[in-house]
C-alpha positions as CSV (number, residue, x, y, z in Angstrom):
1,X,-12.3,17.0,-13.0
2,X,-15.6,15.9,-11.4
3,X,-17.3,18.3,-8.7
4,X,-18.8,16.9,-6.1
5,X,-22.2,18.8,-4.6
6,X,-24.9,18.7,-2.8
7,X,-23.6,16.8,-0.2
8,X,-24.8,16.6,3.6
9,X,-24.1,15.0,6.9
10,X,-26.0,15.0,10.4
11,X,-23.6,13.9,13.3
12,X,-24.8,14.0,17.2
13,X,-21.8,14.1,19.5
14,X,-22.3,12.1,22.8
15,X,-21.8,13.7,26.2
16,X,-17.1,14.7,26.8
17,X,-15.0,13.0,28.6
18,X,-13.0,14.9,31.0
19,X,-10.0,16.3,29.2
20,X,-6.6,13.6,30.5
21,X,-3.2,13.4,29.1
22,X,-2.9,10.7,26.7
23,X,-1.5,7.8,28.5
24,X,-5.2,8.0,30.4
25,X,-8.5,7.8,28.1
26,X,-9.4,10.9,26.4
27,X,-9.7,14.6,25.0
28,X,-12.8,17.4,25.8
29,X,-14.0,19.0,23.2
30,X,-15.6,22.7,23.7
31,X,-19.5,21.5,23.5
32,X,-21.2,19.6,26.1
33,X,-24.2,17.0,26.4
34,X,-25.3,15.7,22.7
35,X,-25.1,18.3,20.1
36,X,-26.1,17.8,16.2
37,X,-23.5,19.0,13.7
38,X,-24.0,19.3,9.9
39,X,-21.8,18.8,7.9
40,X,-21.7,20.2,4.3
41,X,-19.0,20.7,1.1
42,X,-17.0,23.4,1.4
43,X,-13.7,24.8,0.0
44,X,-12.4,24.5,-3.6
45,X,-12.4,21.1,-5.2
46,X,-9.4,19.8,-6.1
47,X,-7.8,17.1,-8.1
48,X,-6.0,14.1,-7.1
49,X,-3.2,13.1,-9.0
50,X,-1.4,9.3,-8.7
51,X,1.8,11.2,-7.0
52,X,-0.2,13.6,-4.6
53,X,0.8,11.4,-1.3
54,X,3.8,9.5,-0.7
55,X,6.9,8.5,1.6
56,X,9.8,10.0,2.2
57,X,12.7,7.3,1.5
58,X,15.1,7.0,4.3
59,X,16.5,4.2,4.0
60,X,19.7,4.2,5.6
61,X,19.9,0.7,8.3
62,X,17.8,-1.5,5.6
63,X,15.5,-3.3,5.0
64,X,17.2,-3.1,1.6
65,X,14.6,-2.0,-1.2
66,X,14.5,-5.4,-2.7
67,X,13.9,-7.3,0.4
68,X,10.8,-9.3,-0.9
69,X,9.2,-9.1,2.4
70,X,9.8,-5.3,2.6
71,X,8.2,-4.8,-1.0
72,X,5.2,-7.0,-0.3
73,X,4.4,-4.1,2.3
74,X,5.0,-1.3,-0.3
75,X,3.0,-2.8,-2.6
76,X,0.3,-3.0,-0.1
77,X,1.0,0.4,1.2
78,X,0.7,1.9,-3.0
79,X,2.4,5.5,-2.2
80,X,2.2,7.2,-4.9
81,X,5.6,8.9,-4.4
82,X,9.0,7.8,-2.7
83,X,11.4,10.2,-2.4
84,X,15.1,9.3,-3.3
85,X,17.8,9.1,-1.1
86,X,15.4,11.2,1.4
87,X,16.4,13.9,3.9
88,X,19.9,14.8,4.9
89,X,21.5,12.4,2.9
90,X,21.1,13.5,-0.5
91,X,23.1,16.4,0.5
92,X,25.9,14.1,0.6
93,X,25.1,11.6,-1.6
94,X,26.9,9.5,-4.5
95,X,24.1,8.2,-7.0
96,X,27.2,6.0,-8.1
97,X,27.9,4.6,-5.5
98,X,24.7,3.8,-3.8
99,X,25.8,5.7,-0.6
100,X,27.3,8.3,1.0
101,X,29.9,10.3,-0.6
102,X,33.8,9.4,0.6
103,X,34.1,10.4,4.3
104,X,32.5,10.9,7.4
105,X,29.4,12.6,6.8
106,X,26.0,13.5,8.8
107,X,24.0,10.6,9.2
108,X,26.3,8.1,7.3
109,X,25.8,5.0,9.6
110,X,29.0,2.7,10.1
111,X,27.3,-0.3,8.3
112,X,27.1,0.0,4.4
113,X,23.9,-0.4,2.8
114,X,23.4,-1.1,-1.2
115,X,21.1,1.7,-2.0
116,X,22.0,1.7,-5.5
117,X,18.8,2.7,-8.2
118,X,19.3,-0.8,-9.3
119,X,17.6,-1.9,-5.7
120,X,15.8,1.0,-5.4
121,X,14.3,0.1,-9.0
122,X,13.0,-2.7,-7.2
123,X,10.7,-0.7,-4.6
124,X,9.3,1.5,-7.4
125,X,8.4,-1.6,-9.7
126,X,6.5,-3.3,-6.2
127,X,5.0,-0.3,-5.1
128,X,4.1,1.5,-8.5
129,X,5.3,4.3,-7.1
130,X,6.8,7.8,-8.5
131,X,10.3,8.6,-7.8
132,X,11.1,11.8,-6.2
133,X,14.9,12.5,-7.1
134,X,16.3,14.8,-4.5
135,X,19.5,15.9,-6.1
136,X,22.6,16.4,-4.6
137,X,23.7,20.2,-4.9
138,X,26.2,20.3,-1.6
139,X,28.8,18.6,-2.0
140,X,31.3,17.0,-4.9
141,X,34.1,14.8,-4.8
142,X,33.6,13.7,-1.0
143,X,33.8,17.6,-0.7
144,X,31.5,20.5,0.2
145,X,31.0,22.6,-3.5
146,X,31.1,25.9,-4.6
147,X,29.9,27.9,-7.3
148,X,32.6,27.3,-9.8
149,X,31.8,23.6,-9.6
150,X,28.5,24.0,-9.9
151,X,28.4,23.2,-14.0
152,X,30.4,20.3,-13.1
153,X,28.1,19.0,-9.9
154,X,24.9,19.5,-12.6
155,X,26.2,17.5,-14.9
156,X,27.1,14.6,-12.5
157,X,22.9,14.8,-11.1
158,X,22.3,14.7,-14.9
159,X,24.3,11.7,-15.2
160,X,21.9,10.1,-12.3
161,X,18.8,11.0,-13.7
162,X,19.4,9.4,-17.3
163,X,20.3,6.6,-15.4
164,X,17.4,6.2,-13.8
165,X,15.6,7.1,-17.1
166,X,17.5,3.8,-18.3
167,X,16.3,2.0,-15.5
168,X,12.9,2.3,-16.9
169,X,12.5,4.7,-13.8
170,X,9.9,7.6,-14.5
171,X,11.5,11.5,-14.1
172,X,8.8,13.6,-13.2
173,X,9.7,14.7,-9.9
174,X,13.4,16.2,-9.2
175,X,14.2,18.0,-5.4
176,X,17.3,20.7,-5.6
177,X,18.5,19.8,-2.0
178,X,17.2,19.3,1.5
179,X,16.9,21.9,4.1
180,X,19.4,24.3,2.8
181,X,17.7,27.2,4.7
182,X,19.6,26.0,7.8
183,X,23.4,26.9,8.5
184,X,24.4,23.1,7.9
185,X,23.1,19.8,9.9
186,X,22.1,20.8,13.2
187,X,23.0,18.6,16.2
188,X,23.6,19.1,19.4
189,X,26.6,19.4,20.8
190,X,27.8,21.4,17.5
191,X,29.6,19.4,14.9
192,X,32.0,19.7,11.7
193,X,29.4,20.0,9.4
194,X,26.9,22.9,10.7
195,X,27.7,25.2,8.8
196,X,28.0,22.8,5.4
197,X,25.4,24.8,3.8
198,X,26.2,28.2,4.4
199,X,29.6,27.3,3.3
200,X,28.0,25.7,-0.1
201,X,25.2,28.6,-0.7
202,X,26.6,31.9,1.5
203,X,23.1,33.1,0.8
204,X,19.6,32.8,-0.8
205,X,20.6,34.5,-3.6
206,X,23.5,32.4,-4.4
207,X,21.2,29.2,-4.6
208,X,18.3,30.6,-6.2
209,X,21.3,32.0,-9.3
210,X,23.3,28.5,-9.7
211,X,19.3,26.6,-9.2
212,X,18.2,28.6,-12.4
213,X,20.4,27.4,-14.5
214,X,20.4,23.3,-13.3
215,X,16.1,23.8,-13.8
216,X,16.7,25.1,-17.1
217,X,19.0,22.4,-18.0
218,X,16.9,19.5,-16.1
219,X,13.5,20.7,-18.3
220,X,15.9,20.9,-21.4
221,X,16.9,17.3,-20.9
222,X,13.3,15.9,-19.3
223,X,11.0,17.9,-21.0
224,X,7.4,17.8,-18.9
225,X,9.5,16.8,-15.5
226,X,8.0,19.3,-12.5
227,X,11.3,21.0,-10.6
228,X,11.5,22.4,-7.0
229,X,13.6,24.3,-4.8
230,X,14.2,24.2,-1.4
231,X,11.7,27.0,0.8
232,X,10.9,27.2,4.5
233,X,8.2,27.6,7.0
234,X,10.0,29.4,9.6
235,X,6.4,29.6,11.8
236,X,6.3,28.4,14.8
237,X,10.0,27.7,14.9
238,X,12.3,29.1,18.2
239,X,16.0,30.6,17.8
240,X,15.4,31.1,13.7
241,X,18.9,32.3,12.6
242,X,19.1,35.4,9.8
243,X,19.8,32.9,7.3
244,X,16.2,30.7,7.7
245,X,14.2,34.2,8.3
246,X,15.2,35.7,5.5
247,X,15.3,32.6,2.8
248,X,11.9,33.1,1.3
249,X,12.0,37.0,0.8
250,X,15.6,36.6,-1.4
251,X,14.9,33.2,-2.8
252,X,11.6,33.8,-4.6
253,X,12.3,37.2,-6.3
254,X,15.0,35.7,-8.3
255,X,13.6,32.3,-9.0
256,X,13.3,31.7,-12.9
257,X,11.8,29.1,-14.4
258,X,11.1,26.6,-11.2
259,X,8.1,25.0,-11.0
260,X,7.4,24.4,-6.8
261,X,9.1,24.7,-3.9
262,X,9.4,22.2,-1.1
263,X,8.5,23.0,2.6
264,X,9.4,20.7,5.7
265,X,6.8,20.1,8.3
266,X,8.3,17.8,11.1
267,X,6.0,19.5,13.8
268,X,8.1,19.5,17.2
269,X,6.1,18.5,20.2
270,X,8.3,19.5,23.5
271,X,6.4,18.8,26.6
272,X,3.6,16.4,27.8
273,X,0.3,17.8,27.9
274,X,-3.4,16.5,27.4
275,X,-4.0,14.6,24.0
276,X,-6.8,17.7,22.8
277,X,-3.7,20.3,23.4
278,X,-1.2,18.0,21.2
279,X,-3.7,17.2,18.2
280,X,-4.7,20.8,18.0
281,X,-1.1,21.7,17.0
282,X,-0.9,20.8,13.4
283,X,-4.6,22.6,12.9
284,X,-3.1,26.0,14.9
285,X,0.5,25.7,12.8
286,X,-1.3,25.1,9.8
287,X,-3.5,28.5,10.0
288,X,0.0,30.8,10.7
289,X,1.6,29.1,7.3
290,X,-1.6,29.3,5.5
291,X,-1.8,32.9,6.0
292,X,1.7,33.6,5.6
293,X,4.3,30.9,3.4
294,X,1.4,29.7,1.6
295,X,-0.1,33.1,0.6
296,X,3.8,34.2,0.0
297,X,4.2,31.4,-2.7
298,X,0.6,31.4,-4.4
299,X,2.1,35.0,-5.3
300,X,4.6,33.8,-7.2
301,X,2.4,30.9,-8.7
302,X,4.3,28.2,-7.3
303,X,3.7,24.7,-6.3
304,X,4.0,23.0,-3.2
305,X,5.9,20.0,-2.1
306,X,5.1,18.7,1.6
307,X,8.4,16.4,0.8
308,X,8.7,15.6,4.9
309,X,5.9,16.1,7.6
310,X,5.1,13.9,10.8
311,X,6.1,14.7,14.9
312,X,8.8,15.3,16.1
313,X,8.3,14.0,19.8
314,X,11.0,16.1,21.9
315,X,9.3,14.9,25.0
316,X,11.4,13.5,28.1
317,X,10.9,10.0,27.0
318,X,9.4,10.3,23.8
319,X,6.0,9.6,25.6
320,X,3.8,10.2,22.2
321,X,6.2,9.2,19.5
322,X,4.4,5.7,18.4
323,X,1.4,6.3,20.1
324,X,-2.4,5.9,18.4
325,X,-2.1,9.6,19.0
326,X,0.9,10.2,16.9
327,X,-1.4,8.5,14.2
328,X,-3.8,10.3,14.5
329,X,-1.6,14.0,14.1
330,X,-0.1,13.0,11.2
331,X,-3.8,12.1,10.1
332,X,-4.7,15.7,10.7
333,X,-1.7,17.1,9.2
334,X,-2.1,15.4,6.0
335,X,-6.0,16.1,6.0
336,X,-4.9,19.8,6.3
337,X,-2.7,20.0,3.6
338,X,-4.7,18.4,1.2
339,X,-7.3,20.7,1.3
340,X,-5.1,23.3,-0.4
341,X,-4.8,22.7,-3.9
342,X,-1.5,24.7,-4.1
343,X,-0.2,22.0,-2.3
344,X,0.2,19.1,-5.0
345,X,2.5,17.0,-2.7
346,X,2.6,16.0,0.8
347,X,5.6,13.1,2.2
348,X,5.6,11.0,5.2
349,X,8.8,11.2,6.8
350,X,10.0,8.6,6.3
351,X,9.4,5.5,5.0
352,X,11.5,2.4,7.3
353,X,12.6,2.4,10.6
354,X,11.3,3.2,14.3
355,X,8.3,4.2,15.5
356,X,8.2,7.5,14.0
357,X,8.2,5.9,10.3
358,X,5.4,4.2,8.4
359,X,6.8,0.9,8.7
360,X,8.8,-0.9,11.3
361,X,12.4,-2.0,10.5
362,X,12.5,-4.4,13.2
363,X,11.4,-5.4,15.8
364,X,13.0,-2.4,18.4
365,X,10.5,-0.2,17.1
366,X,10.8,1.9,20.7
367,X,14.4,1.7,21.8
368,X,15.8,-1.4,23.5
369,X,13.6,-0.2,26.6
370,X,10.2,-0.5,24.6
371,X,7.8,-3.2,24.0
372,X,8.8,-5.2,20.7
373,X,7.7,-4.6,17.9
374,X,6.5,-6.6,14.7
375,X,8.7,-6.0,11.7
376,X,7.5,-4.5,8.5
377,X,4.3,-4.1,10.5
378,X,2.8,-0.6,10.1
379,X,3.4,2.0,12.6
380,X,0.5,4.1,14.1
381,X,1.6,6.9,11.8
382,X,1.8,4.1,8.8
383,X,-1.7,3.2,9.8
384,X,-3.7,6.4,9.1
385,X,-1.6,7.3,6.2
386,X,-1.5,3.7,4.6
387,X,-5.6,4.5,4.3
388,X,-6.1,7.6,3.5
389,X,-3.3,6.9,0.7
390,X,-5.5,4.2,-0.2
391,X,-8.8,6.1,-0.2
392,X,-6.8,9.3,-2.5
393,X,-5.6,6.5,-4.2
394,X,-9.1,5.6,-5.8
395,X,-10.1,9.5,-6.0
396,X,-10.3,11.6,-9.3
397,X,-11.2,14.9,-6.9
398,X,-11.3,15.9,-3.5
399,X,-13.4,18.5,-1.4
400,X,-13.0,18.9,2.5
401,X,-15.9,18.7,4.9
402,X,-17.2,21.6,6.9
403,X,-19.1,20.8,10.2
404,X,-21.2,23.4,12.0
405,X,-21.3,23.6,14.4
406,X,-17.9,23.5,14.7
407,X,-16.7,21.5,17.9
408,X,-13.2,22.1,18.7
409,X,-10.6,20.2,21.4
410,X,-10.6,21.7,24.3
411,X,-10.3,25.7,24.6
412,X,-7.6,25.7,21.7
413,X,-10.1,26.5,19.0
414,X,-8.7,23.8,16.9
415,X,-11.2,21.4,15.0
416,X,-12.5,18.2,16.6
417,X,-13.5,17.2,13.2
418,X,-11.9,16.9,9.9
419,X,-12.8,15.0,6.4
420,X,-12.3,14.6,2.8
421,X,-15.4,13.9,0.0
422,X,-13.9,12.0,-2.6
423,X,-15.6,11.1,-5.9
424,X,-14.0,7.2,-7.1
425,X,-15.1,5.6,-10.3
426,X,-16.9,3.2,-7.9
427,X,-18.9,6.1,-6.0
428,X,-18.8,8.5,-3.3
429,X,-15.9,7.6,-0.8
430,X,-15.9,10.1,2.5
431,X,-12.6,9.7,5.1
432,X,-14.0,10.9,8.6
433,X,-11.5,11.9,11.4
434,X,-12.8,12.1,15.2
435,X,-10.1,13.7,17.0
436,X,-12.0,13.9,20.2
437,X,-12.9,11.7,23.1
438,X,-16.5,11.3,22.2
439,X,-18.6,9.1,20.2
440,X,-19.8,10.3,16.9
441,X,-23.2,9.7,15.6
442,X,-23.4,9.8,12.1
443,X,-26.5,10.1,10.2
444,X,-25.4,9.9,6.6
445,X,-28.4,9.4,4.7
446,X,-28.0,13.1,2.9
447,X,-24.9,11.6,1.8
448,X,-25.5,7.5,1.0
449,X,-29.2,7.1,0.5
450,X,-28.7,3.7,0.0
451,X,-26.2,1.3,2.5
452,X,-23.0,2.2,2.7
453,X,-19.8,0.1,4.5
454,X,-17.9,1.5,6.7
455,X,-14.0,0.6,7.7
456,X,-13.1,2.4,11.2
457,X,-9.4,2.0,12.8
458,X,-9.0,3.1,16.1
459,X,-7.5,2.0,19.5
460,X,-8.1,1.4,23.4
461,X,-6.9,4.9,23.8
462,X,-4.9,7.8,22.7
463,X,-2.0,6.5,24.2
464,X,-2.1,3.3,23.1
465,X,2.0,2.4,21.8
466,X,1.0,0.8,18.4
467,X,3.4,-2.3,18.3
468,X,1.8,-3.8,15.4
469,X,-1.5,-4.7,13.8
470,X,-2.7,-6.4,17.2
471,X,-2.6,-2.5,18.2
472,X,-5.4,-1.2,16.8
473,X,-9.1,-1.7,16.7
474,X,-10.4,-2.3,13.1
475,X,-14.5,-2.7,12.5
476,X,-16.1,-3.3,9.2
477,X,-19.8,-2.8,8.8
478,X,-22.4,-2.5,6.7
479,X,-25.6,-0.2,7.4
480,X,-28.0,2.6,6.0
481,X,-28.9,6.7,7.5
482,X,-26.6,5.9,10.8
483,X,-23.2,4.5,12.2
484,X,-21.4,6.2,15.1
485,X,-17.8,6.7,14.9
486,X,-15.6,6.1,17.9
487,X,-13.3,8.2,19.7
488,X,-10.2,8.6,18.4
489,X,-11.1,7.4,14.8
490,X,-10.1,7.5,11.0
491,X,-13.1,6.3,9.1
492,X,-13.6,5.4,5.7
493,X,-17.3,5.4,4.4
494,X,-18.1,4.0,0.8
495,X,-21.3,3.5,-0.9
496,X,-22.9,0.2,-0.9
């Protein structure tokens, strides 16, 4: 593993903007007038494996995994990871079958869709991706499970992971579940199938018991292949039930043999406020599960899989879902978790569909109310991930920035600032997020002493609905010491 050192920016910040919600132009940061910041390596380097970042594959309403069109966007895209089914479904899932188990099940749309591994093959082989295989441990039969099936159920997910062995499919990944910290699938009014889970794993304990045995027999039959159980991160989170609260604390004592545990951050965004007080959440949410989940499972020396993270936009009218600023949070959140190298995984969720994905299904990306949409065009979350999936793409290591002084949104204390040094075999490679309203100048001659390029995205403004390419504002230079960095901006800086 290379370390990078020795490595220092100069960036003057131009005078704030006043602080407006994000339909308008703009977030304040805490400093005023023009103000120097330094930026230097800090934190532990870490190393960047070919399945660190990825998509979570929901693909439930198509485009079908070998639609040629959809593939040519994969491939484009290169995740390194695609999680299989994805989400909810794989509670309820038939690897058989290429769908949902018989009957009527959460999120089981009334249109069939092959999702077979034989089409799903076909996504992997575009994309060169790594399959996640999130196992099915609910349900059995077209039938919630119990305990004294549970040899049976293992032997039917053992079934579908030779057969994607014979697929020529890679097993190095395998998911026990989704989200079975909650009662059962939550909606709202209550349905047949909240309490699903509970019903399946009464407890923590029962899970982590019956879990042991399907790792042991999953390393036994893969040898080398990395297994996780399902953990929470009940920060943050309103009306937790006993259940979710007390997951971790009997789960982890009792865990043998396992060699991560997966976490869900879908952050939930309720009410409209300005674009500095939105974009500081994932920095404030990630400092309460650093300190606590992340502290909690470093104890027990276990890995971390990020298998779903992005917004949740609960707003009346989903005012930020789509928006240049929902790119630019799930830039942030995935810049914050891959500073940790206990987290070896981190999952856009999800891969196809509206706004909220990484790629539009159609072209009703907002509703039938919204502006069109182009399909299998990125979304604004698609757009920040799809480069800095590219830039840890090239990466052997990675070392985040640290910028003092440190300019923060608003009063919320949160980081205006965020980046990743990465060494490539072609050279120094630096991703540069401006989360602020202001104008960055970057003197970067501590970092390139010869020219460096620079690739910027950004948009007209925070609230900018990203429809399609035509959306955002892309800039390609070439320069030497100094480039400033607009407001609002992902930027990747290479040398020469």
């Amino acid at each position: 593993m290379s370390r990078l050192t020795g490595l220092a920016v100069t960036v003057l910040v131009a005078a704030a903007l006043p602080a407006v919600n994000p339909g308008r132009a703009g977030t304040a940061a805490s400093a005023r007038g023009s103000t120097a910041v330094t930026v230097r390596l800090a934190g532990p380097v870490r190393p960047v494996t070919p399945w660190l970042l990825g998509l979570n594959g929901v693909n439930r309403t198509g485009p079908v995994w070998d639609d040629q069109s959809f593939d040519a966007v994969l491939r484009k895209f290169a995740p390194g990871v695609i999680r299989y089914p994805g989400g909810t479904a794989a509670n309820y899932w038939d690897w058989q079958a290429g769908w949902f188990q018989p009957g009527n099940w959460p999120g089981k749309p009334g249109k069939r869709l092959d999702d077979t591994l034989a089409v799903f093959a076909a996504a992997i082989r575009a994309s060169g991706a790594t399959p996640l295989y999130d196992l099915n441990t609910v349900t059995y039969g077209g039938a919630i499970g119990s305990a004294a099936l549970s040899s049976a159920m293992l032997g039917q997910q053992l079934e579908f992971l030779r057969a994607a062995a014979a697929r020529g499919l890679p097993v190095r990944l395998v998911e026990l579940g989704n989200e079975l910290y909650l009662n059962g699938f939550r909606s709202n009014p209550p349905n047949p199938h909240d309490h699903d889970y509970a019903k399946r794993f009464p407890a923590a304990a029962d899970y982590a018991r019956q879990m042991n045995a399907w790792t042991s027999a999953i390393h036994h039959a893969f040898p080398g292949v990395s297994v996780a159980v399902v953990a929470t991160d009940a920060n943050d989170v309103g009306g937790l039930t006993v259940r979710r609260r007390t997951w971790n604390s009997q789960l982890l004592p009792l865990l043998r043999g396992e060699n991560a545990v997966t976490v869900h951050e879908n952050l939930r965004v309720y009410h409209r406020d300005t674009a500095a007080d939105v974009l500081a959440l994932p920095y404030l949410h990630f400092q309460h599960f650093e300190a606590r989940e992340l502290k909690l499972f470093s104890s027990y020396h276990l890995a971390v899989w990020i298998t779903e993270f992005n917004m949740t936009d609960f707003t009346h009218g989903h005012i930020y879902q789509g928006t240049w600023l929902h790119g630019l949070f799930a830039a942030e959140e995935a810049l914050l978790f891959l500073r940790e190298p206990d987290i070896t995984y981190v999952g856009l969720n999800a891969t196809a569909g509206l706004s909220a994905a990484a790629i539009f299904a159609g072209a009703r990306g907002f509703g039938s109310g919204g502006p069109p949409t182009v399909p299998l065009a990125l979304t604004a979350a698609g757009t920040t991930l799809s480069m800095i999936q590219a830039a840890f793409g090239r990466a052997s290591s990675a070392q985040p920035l640290a910028f003092t002084p440190a300019l923060t949104l608003g009063t919320t204390g949160a980081p205006a600032l965020l980046g990743e040094a990465l060494a490539t075999p072609s050279g120094r490679q630096v991703l540069l997020l401006n989360l602020s309203s202001r104008p960055v100048i970057l003197r970067l001659g501590a970092v390139f002493p010869g020219r460096f390029t620079v690739t910027e995205v950004s948009a007209a403004s925070a609230g900018t609905r990203v429809t399609g390419p035509s959306s955002t504002i892309v800039t390609s230079s070439s320069a030497a010491t100094t480039i400033t960095l607009r407001p609002y901006a992902l930027a990747d800086v290479r040398s020469g």
